[in-house]
Structure formats: C-alpha cells, structure tokens
PAMIRO-594903 format. One record per residue (C-alpha): residue in one letter; x, y, z. Coordinates in Angstrom, 1 decimal, always signed. Each point is the difference from the previous one (the first is absolute). Example, Ala and Ser with C-alpha at 12.3 -4.5 7.8 and 13.67 -1.06 7.14 Angstrom:
% PAMIRO-594903
ATOM fiza      X      Y      Z
ATOM    a  +12.3   -4.5   +7.8
ATOM    s   +1.4   +3.4   -0.7
//
This chain:
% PAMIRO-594903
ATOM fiza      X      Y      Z
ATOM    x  -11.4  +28.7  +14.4
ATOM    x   -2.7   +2.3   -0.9
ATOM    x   -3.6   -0.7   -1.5
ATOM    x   +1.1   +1.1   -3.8
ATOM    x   +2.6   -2.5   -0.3
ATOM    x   -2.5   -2.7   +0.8
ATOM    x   -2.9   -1.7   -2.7
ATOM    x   -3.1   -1.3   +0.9
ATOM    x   +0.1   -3.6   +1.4
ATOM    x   -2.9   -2.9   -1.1
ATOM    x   -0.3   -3.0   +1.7
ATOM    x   -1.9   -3.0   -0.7
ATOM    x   -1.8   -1.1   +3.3
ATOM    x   -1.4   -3.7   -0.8
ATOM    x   -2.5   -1.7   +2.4
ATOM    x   +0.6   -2.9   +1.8
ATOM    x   -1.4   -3.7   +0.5
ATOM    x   +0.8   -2.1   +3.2
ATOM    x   +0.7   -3.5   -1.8
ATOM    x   -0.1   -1.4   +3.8
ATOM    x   -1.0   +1.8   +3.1
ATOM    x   +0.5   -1.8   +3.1
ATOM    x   -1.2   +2.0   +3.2
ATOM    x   +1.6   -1.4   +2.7
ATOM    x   -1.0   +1.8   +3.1
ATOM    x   +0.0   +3.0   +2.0
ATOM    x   +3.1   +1.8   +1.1
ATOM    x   -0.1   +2.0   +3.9
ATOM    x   +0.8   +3.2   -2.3
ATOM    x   -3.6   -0.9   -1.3
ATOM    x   +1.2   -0.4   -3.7
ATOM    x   -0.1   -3.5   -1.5
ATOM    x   +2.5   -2.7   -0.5
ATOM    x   -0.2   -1.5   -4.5
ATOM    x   +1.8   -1.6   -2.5
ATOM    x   -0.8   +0.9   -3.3
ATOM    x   +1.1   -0.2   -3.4
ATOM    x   -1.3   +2.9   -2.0
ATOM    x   +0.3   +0.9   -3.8
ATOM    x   -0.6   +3.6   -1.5
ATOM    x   -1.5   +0.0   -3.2
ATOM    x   +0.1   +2.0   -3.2
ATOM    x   -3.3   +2.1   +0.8
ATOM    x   +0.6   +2.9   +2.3
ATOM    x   +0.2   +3.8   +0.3
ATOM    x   +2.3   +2.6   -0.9
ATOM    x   +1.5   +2.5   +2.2
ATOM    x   +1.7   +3.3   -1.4
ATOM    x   +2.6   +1.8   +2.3
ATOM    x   +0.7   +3.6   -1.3
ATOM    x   +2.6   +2.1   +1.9
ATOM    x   -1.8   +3.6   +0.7
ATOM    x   +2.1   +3.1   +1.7
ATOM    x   +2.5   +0.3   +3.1
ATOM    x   -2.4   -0.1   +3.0
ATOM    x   -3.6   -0.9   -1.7
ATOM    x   -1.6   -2.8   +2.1
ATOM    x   -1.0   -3.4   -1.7
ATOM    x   -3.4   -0.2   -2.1
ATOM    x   -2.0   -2.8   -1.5
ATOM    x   -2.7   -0.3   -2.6
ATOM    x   -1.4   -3.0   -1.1
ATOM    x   -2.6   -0.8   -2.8
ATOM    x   -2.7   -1.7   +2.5
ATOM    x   -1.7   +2.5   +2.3
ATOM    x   -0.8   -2.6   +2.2
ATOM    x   +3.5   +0.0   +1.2
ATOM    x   +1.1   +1.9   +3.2
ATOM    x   +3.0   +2.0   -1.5
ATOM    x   +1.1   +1.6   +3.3
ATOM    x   +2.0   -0.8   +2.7
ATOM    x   -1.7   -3.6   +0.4
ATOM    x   +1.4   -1.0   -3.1
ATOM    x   +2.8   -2.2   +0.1
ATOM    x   +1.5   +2.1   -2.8
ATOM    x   +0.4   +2.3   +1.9
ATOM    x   +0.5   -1.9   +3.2
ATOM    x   +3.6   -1.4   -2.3
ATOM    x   +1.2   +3.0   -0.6
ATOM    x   -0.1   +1.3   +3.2
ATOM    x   +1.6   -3.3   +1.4
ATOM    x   +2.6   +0.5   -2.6
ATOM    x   +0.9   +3.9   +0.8
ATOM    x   +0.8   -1.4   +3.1
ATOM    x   +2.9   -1.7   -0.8
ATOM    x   +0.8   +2.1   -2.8
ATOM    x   +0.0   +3.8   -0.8
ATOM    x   -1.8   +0.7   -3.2
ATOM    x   +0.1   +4.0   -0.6
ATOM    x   -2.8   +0.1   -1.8
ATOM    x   -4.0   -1.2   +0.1
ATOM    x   -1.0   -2.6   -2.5
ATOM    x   -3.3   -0.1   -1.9
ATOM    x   -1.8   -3.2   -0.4
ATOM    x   -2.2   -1.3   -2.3
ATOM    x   -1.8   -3.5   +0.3
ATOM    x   -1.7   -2.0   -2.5
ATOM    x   -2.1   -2.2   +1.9
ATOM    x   -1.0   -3.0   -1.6
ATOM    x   +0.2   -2.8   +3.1
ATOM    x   -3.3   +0.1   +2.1
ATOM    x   -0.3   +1.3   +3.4
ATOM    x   -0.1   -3.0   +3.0
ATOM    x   +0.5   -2.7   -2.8
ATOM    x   +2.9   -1.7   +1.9
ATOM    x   +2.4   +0.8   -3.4
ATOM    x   +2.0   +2.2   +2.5
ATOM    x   -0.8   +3.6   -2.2
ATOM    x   +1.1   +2.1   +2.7
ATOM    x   +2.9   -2.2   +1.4
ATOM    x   +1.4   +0.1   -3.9
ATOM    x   -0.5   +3.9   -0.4
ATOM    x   +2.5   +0.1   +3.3
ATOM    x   +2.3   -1.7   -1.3
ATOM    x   +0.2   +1.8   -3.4
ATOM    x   -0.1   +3.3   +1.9
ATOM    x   +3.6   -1.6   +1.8
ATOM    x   +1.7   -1.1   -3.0
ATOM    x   -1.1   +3.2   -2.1
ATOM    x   +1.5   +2.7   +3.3
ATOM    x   +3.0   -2.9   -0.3
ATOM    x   +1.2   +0.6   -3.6
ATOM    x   +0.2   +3.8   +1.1
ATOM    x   +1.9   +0.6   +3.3
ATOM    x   +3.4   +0.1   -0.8
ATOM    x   +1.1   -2.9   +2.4
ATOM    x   -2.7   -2.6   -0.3
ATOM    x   -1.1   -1.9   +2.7
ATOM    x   +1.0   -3.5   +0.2
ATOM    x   -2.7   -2.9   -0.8
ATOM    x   +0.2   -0.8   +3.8
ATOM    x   -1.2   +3.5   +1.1
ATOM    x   -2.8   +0.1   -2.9
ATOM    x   -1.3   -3.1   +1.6
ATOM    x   +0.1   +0.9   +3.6
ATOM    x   -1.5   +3.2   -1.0
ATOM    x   -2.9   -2.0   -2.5
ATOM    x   -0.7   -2.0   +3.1
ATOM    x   -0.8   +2.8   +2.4
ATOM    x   -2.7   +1.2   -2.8
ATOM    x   -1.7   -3.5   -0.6
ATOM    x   +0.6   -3.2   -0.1
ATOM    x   -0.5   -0.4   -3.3
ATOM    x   +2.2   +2.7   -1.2
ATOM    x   +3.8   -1.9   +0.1
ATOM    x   -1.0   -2.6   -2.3
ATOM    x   -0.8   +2.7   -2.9
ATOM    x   +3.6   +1.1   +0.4
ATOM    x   +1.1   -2.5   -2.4
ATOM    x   -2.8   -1.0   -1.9
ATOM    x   +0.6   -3.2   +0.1
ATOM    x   -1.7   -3.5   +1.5
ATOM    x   +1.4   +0.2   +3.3
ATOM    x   -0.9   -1.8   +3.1
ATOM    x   -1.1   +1.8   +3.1
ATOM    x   +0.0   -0.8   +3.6
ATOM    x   -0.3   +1.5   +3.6
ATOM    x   -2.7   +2.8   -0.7
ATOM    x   +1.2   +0.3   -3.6
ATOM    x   +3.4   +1.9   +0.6
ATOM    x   +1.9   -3.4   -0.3
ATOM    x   +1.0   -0.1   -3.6
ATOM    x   +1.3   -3.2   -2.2
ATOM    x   +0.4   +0.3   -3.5
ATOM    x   -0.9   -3.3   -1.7
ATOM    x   +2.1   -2.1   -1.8
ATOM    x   +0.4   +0.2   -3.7
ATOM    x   -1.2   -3.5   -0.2
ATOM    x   -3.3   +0.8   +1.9
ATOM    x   -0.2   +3.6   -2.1
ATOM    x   +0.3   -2.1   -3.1
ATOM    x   -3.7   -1.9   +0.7
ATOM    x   -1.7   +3.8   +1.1
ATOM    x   +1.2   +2.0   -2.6
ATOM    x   -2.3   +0.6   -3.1
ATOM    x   -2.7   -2.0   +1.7
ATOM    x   -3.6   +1.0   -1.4
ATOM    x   -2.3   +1.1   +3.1
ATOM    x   -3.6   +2.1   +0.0
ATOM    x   -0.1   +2.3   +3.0
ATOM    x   -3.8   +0.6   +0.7
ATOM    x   -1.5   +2.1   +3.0
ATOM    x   -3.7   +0.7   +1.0
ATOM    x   -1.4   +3.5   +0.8
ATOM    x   +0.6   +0.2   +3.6
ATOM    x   +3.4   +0.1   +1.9
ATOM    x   +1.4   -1.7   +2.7
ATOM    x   +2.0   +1.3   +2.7
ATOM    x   +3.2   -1.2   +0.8
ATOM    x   -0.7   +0.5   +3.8
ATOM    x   -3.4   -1.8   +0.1
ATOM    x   +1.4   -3.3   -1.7
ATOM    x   +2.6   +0.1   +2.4
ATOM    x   -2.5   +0.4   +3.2
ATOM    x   -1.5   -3.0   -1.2
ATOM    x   +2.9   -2.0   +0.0
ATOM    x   +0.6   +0.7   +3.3
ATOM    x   -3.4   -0.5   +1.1
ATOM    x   +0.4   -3.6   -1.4
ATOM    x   +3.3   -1.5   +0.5
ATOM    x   -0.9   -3.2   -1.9
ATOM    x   +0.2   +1.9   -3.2
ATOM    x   +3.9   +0.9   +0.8
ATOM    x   +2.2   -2.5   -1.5
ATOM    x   +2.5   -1.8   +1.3
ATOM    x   +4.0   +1.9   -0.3
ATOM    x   +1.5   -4.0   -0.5
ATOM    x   -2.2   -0.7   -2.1
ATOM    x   -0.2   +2.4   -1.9
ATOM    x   +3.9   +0.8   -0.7
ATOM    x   +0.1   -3.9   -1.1
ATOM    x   -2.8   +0.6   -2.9
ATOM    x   +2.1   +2.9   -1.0
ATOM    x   +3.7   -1.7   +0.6
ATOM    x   -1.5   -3.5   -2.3
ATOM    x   -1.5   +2.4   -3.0
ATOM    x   +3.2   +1.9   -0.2
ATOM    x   +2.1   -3.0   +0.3
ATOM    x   -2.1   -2.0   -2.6
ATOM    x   -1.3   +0.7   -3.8
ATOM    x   -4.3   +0.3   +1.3
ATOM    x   -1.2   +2.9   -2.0
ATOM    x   -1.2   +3.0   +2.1
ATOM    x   -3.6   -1.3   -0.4
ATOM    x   +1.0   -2.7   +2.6
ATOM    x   +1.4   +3.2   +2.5
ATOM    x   -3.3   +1.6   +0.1
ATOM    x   -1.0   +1.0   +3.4
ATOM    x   -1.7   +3.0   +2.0
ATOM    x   -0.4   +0.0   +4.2
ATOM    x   -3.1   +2.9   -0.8
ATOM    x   -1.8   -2.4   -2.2
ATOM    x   -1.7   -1.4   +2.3
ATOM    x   -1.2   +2.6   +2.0
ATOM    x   -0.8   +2.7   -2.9
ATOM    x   -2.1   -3.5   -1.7
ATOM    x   -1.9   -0.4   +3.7
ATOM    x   -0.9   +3.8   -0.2
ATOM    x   -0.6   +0.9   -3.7
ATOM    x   -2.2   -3.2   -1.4
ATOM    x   +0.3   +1.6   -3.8
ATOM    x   +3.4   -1.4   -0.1
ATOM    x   -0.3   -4.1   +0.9
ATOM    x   -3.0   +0.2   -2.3
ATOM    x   +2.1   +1.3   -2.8
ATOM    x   +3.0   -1.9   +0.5
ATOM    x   -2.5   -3.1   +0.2
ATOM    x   -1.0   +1.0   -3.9
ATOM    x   +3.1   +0.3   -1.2
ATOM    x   +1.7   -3.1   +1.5
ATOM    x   -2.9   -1.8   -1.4
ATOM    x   +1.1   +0.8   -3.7
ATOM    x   +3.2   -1.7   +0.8
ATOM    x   +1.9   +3.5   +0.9
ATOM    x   +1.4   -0.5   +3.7
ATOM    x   +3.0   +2.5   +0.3
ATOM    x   -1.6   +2.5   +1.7
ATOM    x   +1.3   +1.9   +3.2
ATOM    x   -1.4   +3.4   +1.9
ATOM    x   +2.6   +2.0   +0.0
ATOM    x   +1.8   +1.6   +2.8
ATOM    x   -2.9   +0.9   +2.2
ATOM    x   -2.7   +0.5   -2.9
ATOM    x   -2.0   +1.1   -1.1
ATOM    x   +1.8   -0.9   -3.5
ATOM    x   +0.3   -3.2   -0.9
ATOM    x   +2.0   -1.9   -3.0
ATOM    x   +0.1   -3.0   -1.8
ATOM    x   +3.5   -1.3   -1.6
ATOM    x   -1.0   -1.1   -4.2
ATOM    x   +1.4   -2.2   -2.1
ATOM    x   +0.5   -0.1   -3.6
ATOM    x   -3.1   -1.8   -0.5
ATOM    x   -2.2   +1.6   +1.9
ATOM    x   -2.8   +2.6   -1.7
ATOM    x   +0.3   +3.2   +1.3
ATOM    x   -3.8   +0.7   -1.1
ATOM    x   -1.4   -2.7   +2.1
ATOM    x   +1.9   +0.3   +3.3
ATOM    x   -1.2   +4.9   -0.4
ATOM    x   -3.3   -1.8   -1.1
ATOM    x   -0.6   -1.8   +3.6
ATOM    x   +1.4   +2.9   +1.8
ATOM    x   -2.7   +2.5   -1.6
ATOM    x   -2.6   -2.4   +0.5
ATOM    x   +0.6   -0.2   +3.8
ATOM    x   +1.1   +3.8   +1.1
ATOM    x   -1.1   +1.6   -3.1
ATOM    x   +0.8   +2.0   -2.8
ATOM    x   +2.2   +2.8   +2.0
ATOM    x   +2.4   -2.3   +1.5
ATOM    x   +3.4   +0.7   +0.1
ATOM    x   +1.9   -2.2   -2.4
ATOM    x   +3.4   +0.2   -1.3
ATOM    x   +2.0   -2.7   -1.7
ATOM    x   +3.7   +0.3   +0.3
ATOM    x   +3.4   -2.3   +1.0
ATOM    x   +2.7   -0.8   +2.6
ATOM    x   +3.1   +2.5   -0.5
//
C-alpha cells in the first residue's frame, strides 16, 4: 500500500444532542455512571484525510485559529491511537472545517475522533473490526463510540456502552426539526461534572431512570416526552441567563427545550407549526444578537 494508490478521504462529522441524560453517580475510577439516548444531527464539520509520503508525521489545519491543532487535538490524538493497532506507512494530512462550537456539549471533538478512525479504517489493508474501533473510541472520549455509527444510539457506563435503537424508536427521531442555540461563553465538561458531585441530589436515580427510558421505547410518546438532562440543574443554579430564557420561551407555549450534554448549547425540538422567526426572535432578545444559532434535524 503506498500513498499514490490512495485519494483523499472526507468525512461528514455531525454534532450531537443528548435527547436524555441521566447522571447516575460517581464511579471509584472517578468517571461517572449515565444513561443516555443521544441523536447526531445534520449540522457538523468536515474532516479531510489526505495520505502524504512514507515516513512524514501527521498534520492538521483547520479554518478556526482558535483551535489547538497540535498534539492536544483529538485529531491527532485518533490517529495516533489508531497507528497503534495498525501500520500505516505513510503520514496523513488533515484538514478540518470547523463549524460546531468549542465547549457547546454537541461533542465537536469526540465526532472529529471518530471520523479520524473510520477515515485511517477504509485505508489499512485489514480493517479493524467495529469492536476494536469502539474500544479504541472509548479510550479517547467518551463521547467518541457513539459517532462510529452515526446513528441514535443509547449509551451507558461512562459512554463506552453502546445500544443501537430500535427502528421503531429511530422512526419518531429521524427528520425531527430542532434549533441548536449556544451563548458566548463555554462550559467545561469537568466543572459541570464537579458540581454534580458536589451535590448528589442532582444525580438521578439508575432505576428510575432505565424505566423512563425502557416505557418510551416500549410505547408510541414522541421524543418530546423523553426529554431529560442530569446537568440541567446545576449549569441553571450557576448560569441564571438560562432559567430566564427558557422561562420566555415556555411562556409562548414552546416547552421542548433541553441543555444539551453539559452546555453550554442548548436546543429546542419544533414542530410543523411552530415559527422559526419568533422562537430566533426571543433568543436574540435575551443573549443578543451574536448568539450561536443553528436550525437543523435528527439523522
């Protein structure tokens, strides 16, 4: 295999919405125990993967030069993983479009991973099995293994428990209308997690929790009736901008909203009837003009 039989790779890498969140405690390992149910949507970046020459190391560029392209990145952190486990004779260039915000809870970086996998995947000559892609997504992040199959998928343990859904439950996600929105600031994952900790009535319960989530896959509820987020709480106790907005919009009648992951984006699940011009119209008025907004859907 050499680096002029192979073409450049491109890879959609969508962002992500946790539908349901459930944070169910603290493992002795220190990571946390959830059960989640998380879509990606049809907004995202896109990665290129270029093979270069025998014995040139990996590269990255990326069109936001806010964005650590060294050895941080989890770019560049996956394809290391992956030469690992497989022998690639030659470095690969990549180039990222960055279009998914920074500490949004949208899992940008976890999705990149992944792409990085499947794109060093489609070019060893033995690929690796989906088992060892996952084990090896799950040392990176714990967001990375679901972004394998792009697909809603439930998670559980620290998030390297996968479960596709049925086609039943996919049926009521897919094509569903949703408006990701994000203030200016971040939040980090670590913090929201601290705080959870720090306040252990804001964990939910792991019974209770699996028996919301067994009774909406088992019935016909829409998703609206799934929606659920552990970090709520907490990131709502801290950051006061977000119970005051949600408080607007649920007044005009909208009430499908959810932080996402562990924020700072949040979304809100439309339906047909709703006016997309009202619900960006509220979310200007309360964080202003230069919030992020992006309307999108379920994959």
């Amino acid at each position: 295999m050499s680096a002029q039989t192979q073409s450049k790779i491109t890879i959609f890498c969508p962002a992500k919405v946790n539908l349901f969140l459930a944070v169910t405690g603290q493992r002795k390992d220190g990571y946390h125990e959830l059960v989640s149910v998380v879509a990606p949507i049809d907004f995202g970046d896109h990665l290129w993967a270029e093979p270069g020459e025998p014995g040139q190391p990996d590269s990255l560029e990326c069109d936001n030069p806010d964005l650590d392209v060294g050895e941080s990145n989890l770019v560049l952190k996956a394809s290391t993983a992956f030469r690992r486990h497989r022998d690639i004779p030659f470095g690969i260039h990549y180039r990222l479009v960055k279009r998914i915000p920074v500490g949004a809870g949208l899992g940008g970086g976890s999705s990149n991973a992944a792409a990085v996998l499947r794109a060093l995947n489609s070019l060893v000559d033995e690929p690796l099995p989906e088992s060892d892609l996952l084990a090896i997504g799950s040392e990176l992040g714990s967001d990375v293994p679901l972004f394998l199959s792009n697909l809603p998928v439930i998670m559980r343990g620290r998030g390297e428990r996968i479960e596709a859904l049925s086609k039943k439950a996919v049926a009521r996600l897919s094509g569903k209308r949703i408006l990701v929105f994000k203030p200016e600031f971040p939040i980090e994952t670590g913090w929201a997690y601290d705080r959870l900790a720090a306040n252990p009535e804001f964990y939910a319960s792991l019974s209770q929790s699996e028996d919301t989530l067994s009774q909406w896959l088992e019935s016909d509820q829409p998703v609206e009736k799934l929606l659920f987020n552990s970090f709520q709480a907490p990131v709502f106790k801290k950051f006061l901008t977000y119970p005051a907005l949600f408080s607007l919009i649920e007044k005009k009648g909208m009430t499908a909203l959810l932080l996402s992951g562990s924020g700072s984006a949040c979304f809100c699940l439309l339906d047909e009837k709703q006016s997309l011009a009202t619900m960006t119209a509220l979310i200007h008025e309360a964080w202003g003009e230069d919030v992020f907004m992006v309307e999108s859907s379920l994959l």
